[in-house]
C-alpha positions as CSV (number, residue, x, y, z in Angstrom):
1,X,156.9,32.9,104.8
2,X,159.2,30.1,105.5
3,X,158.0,29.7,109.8
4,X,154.4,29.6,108.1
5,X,155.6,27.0,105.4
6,X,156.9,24.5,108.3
7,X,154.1,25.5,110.8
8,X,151.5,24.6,108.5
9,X,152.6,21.0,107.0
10,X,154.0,19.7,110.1
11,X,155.1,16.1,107.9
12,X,157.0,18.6,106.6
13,X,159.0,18.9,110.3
14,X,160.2,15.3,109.9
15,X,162.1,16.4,106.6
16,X,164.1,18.8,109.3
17,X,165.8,16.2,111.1
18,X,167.2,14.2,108.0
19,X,170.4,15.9,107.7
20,X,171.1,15.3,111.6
21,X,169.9,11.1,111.2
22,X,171.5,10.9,107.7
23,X,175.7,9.9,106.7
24,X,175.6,11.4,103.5
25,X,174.4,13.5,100.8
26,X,173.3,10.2,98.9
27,X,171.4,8.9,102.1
28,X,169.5,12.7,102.6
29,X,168.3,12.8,98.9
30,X,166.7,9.1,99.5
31,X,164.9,10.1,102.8
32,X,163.6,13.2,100.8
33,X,162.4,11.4,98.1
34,X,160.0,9.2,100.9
35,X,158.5,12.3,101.5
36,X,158.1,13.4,98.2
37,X,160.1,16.9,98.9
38,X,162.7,16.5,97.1
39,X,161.9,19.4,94.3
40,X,164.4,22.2,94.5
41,X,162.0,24.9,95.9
42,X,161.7,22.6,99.0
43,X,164.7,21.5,98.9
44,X,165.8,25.6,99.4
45,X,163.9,25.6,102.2
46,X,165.4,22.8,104.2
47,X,168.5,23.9,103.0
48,X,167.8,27.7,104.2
49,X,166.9,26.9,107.8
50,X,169.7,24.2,108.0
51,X,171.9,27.5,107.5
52,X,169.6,29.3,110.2
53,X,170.6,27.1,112.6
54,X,174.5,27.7,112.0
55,X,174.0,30.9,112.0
56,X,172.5,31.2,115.4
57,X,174.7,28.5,116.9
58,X,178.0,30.7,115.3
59,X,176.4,33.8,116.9
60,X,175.7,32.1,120.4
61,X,179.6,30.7,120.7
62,X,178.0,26.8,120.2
63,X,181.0,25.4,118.3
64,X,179.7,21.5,119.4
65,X,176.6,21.9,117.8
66,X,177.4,23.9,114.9
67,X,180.4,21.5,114.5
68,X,177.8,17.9,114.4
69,X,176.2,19.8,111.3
70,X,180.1,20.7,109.8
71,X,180.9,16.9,110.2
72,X,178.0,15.6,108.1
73,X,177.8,18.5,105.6
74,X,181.4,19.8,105.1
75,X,180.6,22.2,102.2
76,X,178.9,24.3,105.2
77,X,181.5,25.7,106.4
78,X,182.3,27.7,103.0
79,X,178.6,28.5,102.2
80,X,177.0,32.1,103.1
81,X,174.8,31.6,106.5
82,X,173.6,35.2,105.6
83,X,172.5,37.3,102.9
84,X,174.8,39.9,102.7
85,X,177.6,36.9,102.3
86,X,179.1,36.2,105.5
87,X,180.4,33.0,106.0
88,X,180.2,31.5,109.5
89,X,183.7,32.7,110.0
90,X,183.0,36.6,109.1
91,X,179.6,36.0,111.4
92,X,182.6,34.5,114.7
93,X,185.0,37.4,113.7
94,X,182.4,39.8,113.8
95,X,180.4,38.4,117.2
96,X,184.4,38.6,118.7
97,X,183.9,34.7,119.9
98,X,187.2,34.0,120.4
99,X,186.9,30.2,120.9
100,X,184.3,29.8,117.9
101,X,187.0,31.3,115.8
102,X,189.7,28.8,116.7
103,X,188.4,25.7,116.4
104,X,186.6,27.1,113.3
105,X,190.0,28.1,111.5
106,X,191.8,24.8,112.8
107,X,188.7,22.3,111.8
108,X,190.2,19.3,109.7
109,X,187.6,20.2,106.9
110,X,188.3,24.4,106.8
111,X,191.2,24.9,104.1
112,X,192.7,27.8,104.0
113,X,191.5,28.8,101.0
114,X,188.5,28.8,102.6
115,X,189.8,32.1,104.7
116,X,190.0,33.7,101.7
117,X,186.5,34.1,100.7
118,X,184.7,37.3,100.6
119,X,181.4,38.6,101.5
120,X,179.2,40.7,99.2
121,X,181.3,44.1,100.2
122,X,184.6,42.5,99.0
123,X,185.8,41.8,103.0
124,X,187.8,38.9,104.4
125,X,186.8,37.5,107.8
126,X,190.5,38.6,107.8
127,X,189.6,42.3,106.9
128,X,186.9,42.4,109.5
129,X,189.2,41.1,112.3
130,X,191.5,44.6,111.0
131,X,189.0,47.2,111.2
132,X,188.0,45.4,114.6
133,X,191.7,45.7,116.2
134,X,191.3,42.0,116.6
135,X,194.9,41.1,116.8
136,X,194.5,37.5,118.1
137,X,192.3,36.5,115.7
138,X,194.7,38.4,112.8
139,X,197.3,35.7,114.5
140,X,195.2,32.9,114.2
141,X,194.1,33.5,110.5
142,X,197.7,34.1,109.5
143,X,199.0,31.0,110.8
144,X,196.3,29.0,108.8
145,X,196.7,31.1,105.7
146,X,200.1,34.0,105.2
147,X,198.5,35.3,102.3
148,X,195.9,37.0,103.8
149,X,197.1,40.5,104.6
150,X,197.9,40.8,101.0
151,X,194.6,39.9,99.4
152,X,192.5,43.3,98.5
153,X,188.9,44.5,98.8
154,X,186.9,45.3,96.0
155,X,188.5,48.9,95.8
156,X,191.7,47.4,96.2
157,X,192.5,48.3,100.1
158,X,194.7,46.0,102.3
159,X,193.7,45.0,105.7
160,X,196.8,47.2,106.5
161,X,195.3,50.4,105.0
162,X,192.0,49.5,107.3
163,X,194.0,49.1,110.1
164,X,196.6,52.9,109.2
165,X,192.7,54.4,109.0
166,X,191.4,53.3,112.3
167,X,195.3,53.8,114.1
168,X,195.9,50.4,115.6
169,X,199.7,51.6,115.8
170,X,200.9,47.6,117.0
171,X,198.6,46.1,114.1
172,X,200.0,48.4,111.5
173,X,203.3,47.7,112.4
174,X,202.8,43.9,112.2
175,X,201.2,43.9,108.6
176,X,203.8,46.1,107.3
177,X,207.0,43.8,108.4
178,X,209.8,43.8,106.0
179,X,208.6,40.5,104.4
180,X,205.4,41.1,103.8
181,X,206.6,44.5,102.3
182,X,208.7,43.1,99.8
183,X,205.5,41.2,98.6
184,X,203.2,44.4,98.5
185,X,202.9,45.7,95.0
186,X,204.1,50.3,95.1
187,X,201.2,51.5,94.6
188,X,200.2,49.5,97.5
189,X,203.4,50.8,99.8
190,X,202.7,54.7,98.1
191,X,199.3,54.5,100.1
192,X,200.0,53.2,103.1
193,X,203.0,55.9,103.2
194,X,199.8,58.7,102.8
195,X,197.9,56.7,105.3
196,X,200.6,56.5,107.9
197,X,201.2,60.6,107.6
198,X,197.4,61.5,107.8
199,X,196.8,59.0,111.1
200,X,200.0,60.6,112.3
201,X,201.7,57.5,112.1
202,X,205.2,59.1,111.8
203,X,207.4,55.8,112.7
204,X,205.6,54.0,110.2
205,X,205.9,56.6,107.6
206,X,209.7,56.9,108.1
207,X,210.0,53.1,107.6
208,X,209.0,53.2,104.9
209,X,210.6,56.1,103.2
210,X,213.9,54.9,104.7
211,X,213.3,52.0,102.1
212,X,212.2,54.1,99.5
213,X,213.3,57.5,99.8
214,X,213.6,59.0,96.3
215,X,210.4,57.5,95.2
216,X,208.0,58.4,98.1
217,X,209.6,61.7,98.9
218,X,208.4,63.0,95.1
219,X,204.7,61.0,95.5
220,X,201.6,62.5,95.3
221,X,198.3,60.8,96.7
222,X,195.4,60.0,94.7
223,X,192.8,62.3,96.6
224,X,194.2,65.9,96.1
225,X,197.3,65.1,94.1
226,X,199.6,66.2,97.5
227,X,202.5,65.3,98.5
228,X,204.3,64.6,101.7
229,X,205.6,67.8,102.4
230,X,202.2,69.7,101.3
231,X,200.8,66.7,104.4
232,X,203.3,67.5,107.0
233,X,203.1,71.3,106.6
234,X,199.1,71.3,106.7
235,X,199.6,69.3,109.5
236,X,198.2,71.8,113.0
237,X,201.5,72.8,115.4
238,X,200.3,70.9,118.2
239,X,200.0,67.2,116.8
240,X,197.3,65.1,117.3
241,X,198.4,61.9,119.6
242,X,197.2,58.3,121.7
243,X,198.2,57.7,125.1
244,X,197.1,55.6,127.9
245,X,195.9,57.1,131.7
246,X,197.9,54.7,133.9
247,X,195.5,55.6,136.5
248,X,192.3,54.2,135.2
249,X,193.9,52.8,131.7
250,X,191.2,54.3,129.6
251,X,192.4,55.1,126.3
252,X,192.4,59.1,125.4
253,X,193.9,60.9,122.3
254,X,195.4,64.6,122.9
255,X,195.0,67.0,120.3
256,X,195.8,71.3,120.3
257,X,195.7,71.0,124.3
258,X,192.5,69.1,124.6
259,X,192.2,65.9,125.6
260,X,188.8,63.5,124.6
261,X,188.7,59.9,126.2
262,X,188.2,57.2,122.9
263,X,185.3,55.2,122.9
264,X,186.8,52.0,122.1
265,X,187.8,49.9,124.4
266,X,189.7,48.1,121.8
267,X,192.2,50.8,121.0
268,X,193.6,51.1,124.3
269,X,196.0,48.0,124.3
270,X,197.5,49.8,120.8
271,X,198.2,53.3,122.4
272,X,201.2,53.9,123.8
273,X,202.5,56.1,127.0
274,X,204.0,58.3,124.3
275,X,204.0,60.3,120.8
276,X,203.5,57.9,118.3
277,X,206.4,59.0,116.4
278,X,207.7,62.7,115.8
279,X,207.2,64.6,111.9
280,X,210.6,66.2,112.4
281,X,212.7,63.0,111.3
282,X,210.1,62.0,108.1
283,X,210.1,65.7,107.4
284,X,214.5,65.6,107.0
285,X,214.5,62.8,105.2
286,X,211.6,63.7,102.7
287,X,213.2,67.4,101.9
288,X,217.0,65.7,101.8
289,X,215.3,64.4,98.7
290,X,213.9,67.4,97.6
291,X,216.6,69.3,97.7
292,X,218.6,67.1,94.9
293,X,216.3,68.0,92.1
294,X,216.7,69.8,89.8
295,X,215.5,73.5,90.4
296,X,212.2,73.3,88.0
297,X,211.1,70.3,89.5
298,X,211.7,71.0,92.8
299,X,210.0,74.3,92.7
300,X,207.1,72.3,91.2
301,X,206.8,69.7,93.7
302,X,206.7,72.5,96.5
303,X,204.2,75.2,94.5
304,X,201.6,72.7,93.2
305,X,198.8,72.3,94.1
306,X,199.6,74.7,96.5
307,X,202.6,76.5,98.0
308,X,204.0,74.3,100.7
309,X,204.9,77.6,102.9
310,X,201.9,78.7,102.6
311,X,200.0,76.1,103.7
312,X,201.9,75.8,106.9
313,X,201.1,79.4,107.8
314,X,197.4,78.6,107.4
315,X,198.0,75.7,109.6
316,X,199.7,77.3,112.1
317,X,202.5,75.2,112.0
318,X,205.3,77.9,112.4
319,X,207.8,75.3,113.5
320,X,207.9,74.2,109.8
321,X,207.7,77.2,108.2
322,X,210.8,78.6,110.5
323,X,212.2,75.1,109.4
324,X,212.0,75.6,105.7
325,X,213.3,78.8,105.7
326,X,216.3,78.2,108.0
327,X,217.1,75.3,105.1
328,X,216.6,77.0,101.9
329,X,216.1,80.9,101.9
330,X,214.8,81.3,98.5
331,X,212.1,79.6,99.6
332,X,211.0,83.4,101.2
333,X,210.5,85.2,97.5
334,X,207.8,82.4,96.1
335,X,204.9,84.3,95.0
336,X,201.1,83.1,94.8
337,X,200.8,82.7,90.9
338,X,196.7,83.7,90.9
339,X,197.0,86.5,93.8
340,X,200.9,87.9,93.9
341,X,200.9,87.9,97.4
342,X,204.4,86.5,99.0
343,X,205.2,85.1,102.3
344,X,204.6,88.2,104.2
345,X,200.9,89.0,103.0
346,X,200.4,85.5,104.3
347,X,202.1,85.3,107.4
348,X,200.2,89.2,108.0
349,X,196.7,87.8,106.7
350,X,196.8,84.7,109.5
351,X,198.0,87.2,112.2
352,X,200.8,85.5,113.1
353,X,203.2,87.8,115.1
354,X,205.8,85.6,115.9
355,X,206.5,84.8,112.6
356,X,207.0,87.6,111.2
357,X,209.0,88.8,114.0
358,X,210.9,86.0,113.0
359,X,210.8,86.6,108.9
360,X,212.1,90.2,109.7
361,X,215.0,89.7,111.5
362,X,216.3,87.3,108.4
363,X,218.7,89.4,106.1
364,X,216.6,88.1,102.9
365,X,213.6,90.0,103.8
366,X,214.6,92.9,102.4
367,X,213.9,91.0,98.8
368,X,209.7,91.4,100.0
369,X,209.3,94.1,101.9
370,X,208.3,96.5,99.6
371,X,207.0,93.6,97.1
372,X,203.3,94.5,95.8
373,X,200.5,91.7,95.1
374,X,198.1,91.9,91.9
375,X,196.3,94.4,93.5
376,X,199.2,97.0,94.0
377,X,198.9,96.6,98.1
378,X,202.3,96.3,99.8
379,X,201.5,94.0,103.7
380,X,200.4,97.2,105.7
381,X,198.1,98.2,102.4
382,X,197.0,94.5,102.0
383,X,196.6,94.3,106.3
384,X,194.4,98.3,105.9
385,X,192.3,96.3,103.2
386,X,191.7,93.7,105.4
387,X,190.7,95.6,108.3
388,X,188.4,98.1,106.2
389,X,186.4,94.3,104.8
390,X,186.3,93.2,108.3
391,X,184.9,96.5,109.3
392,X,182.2,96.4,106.5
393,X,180.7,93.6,107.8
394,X,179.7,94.6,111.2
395,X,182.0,92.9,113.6
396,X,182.1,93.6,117.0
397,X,183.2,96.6,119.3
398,X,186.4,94.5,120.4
399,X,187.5,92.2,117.4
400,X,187.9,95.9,115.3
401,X,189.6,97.5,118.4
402,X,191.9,93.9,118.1
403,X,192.0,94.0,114.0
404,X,193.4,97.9,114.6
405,X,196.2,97.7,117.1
406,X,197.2,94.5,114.5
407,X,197.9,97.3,112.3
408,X,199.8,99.9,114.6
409,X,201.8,96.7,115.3
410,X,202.6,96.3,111.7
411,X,202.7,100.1,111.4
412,X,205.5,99.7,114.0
413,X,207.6,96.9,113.7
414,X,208.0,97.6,109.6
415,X,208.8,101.1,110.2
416,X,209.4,102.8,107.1
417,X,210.1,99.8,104.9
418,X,206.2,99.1,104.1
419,X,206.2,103.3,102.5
420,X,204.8,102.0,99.2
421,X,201.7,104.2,97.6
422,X,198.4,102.5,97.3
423,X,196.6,101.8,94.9
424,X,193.2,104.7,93.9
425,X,189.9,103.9,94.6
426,X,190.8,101.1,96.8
427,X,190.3,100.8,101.0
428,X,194.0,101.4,102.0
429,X,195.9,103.4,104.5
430,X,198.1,106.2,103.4
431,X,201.2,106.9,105.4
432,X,203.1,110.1,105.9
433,X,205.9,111.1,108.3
434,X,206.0,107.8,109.3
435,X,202.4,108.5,110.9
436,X,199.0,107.3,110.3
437,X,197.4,110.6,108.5
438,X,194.2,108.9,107.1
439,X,192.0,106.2,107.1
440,X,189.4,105.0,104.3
441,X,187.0,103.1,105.2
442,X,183.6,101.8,102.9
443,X,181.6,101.4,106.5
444,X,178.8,102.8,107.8
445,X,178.5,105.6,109.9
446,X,178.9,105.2,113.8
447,X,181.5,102.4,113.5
448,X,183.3,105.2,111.3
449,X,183.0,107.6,114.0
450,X,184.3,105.1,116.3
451,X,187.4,104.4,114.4
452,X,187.6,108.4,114.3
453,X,187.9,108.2,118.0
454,X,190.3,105.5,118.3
């Protein structure tokens, strides 16, 4: 509508060229008033493709002629070019032209207030520059203006939290310097520490509970009310990790012996030639803290929402779980409140045989051995169940044959500690003489004539 309102008064093209021939605001109200244009819908319109052509010249890189418009219309350069908000400096930032962006933030009429102001989503040229991994424009802004990392979104997120979500390691580590910490409110630190352990940023999470270790260690995020022990023990055995190829220096992360090549060129000057980090320190520090409360509390922080043991068996992470129990024993009797099953159901219901190799050599164990669930089932009852429900829905010819010498192993390695009577009218397996005398199963036929022959 606006190309046909120009294209069909062309007098109207004239009115175009008085901001470029006129010295001042006083001056380009005069020359409109000649034409007789100087109502405010017109005046909209001149004004609107004035900021068309800033916004092409910003996208293009054309600093000398967006900067002839600056120098006779100052006010330009804080004024939105577009209509989500963007300012001419959030339209450089995000078009990555570097040299734009510097003569921009050093111009004699740019303030550095003007830095500060946000589009319609809430974000900083400053934030966009984070989520990029734009770390020399980050240096440019900050010399202008040092209170920029530390002015918030609309939902209150620092360019520090953007920058833990998308792991640019270096950035991270910049925006969370000692100074700038001691001007972040908590709540603001208390994130970033939940951040840093879900990117697998391990040295910045130990940073920062080195400087607040009491208050961090007992935290609980926001999301699902965990804390960091619940996030390290959920965490798989095999971290997740960045390196570099030296070979062709793209940028791959390593996760559970796979490796996938990252997209983003951007990433690859932040990834290091190592771990970024290891849990193992993080994980001392947080349970040295642990360990000094008192025994209600600390049995709450570690059961709720969930039992951290537990949750490192479903995981996988056995390194923690052998951890754990090496440091604190009674950790091995905690029950499952809703289901009664103890470590040993769990450790049996994951199939993992090292572990419970592990859990059975520890002089403790004899506390659970013969310990029951809700349902009455001792572990080889609770693994029989298992197997019969796993049977019941049709698997295949060699995942039962798998599921049932995982019970002869069971069988085998408990001996006669797991003797405990089943409960009636329940899929279980009976044992007598230390033998295997019968097996119930709720299946159909031929895979129960299978299981006969097995």
């Amino acid at each position: 509508m606006e190309v046909a309102f120009w294209r069909d008064r062309d007098w109207e093209v004239e009115i175009r060229k008085i901001p470029r021939e006129c010295n001042s605001a006083a001056d380009c109200m005069a020359r409109y008033n000649t034409f007789g244009a100087c109502d405010d819908v017109k005046f909209a319109r001149i004004a609107g493709s004035l900021k068309q052509e800033l916004y092409t010249y910003t996208l293009q890189n054309m600093w000398d002629e967006a900067k002839s418009i600056y120098d006779k219309f100052p006010d330009m350069v804080r004024i939105p070019l577009t209509s989500s908000g963007d300012t001419a400096l959030h339209v450089a930032v995000t078009a990555n032209n570097t040299d734009f962006v510097k003569k921009f933030v050093n111009f004699e009429h740019v303030t550095p207030k003007d830095l500060e102001i946000p589009n319609a989503e809430g974000n900083t040229a400053f934030c966009i520059a984070t989520v990029q991994g734009s770390a020399k424009f980050l240096q440019i802004m900050t010399k202008k203006n040092e209170k920029l990392p530390l002015i918030p979104r609309h939902d209150e997120m620092l360019p520090v939290h953007f920058a833990t979500l998308s792991c640019y390691h270096k950035i991270v580590q910049d925006l969370s310097s000692e100074d700038r910490l001691q001007k972040m409110d908590f709540k603001d630190i208390e994130r970033l520490f939940f951040m840093a352990i879900k990117s697998n940023m391990y040295e910045v999470a130990t940073k920062l509970v080195e400087k607040y270790p009491r208050s961090l260690s007992i935290a609980r995020d926001d999301e699902e009310n965990l804390t960091a022990l619940h996030m390290l023990a959920r965490k798989p055995s095999e971290k997740s990790y960045m390196q570099v190829n030296n070979q062709n220096g793209k940028a791959f992360w390593y996760m559970n012996g796979k490796a996938f090549w990252y997209q983003n060129d951007m990433h690859k000057q932040y990834c290091s030639n190592k771990k970024e980090g290891s849990p193992w320190k993080l994980l001392k520090i947080i349970w040295a803290q642990v360990r000094e409360l008192e025994y209600k509390k600390r049995l709450k922080l570690i059961t709720e929402p969930s039992i951290v043991l537990f949750d490192a068996v479903k995981s996988t992470n056995v390194e923690v779980v052998k951890w754990l129990l090496y440091m604190n024993r009674e950790l091995l009797t905690i029950k499952d409140p809703k289901s009664g099953q103890n470590l040993l159901h769990w450790v049996v219901s994951h199939g993992q045989r090292d572990l419970l190799c592990f859990i059975l050599k520890m002089r403790t164990v004899k506390l659970i051995l013969r310990a029951v669930d809700n349902d009455r089932n001792n572990v080889l009852h609770f693994a029989a169940c298992q197997l019969s429900e796993a049977s019941s829905s049709l698997r295949t010819r060699s995942k039962l044959r798998g599921d049932w010498r995982w019970l002869m192993f069971l069988h085998d390695i408990g001996g006669t500690s797991f003797k405990q009577p089943a409960k009636p009218n329940r899929s279980s397996l009976v044992i007598q003489g230390g033998r295997f005398t019968r097996l119930v199963f709720v299946i159909c036929d031929p895979i129960e004539i299978w299981l006969d022959e097995v």
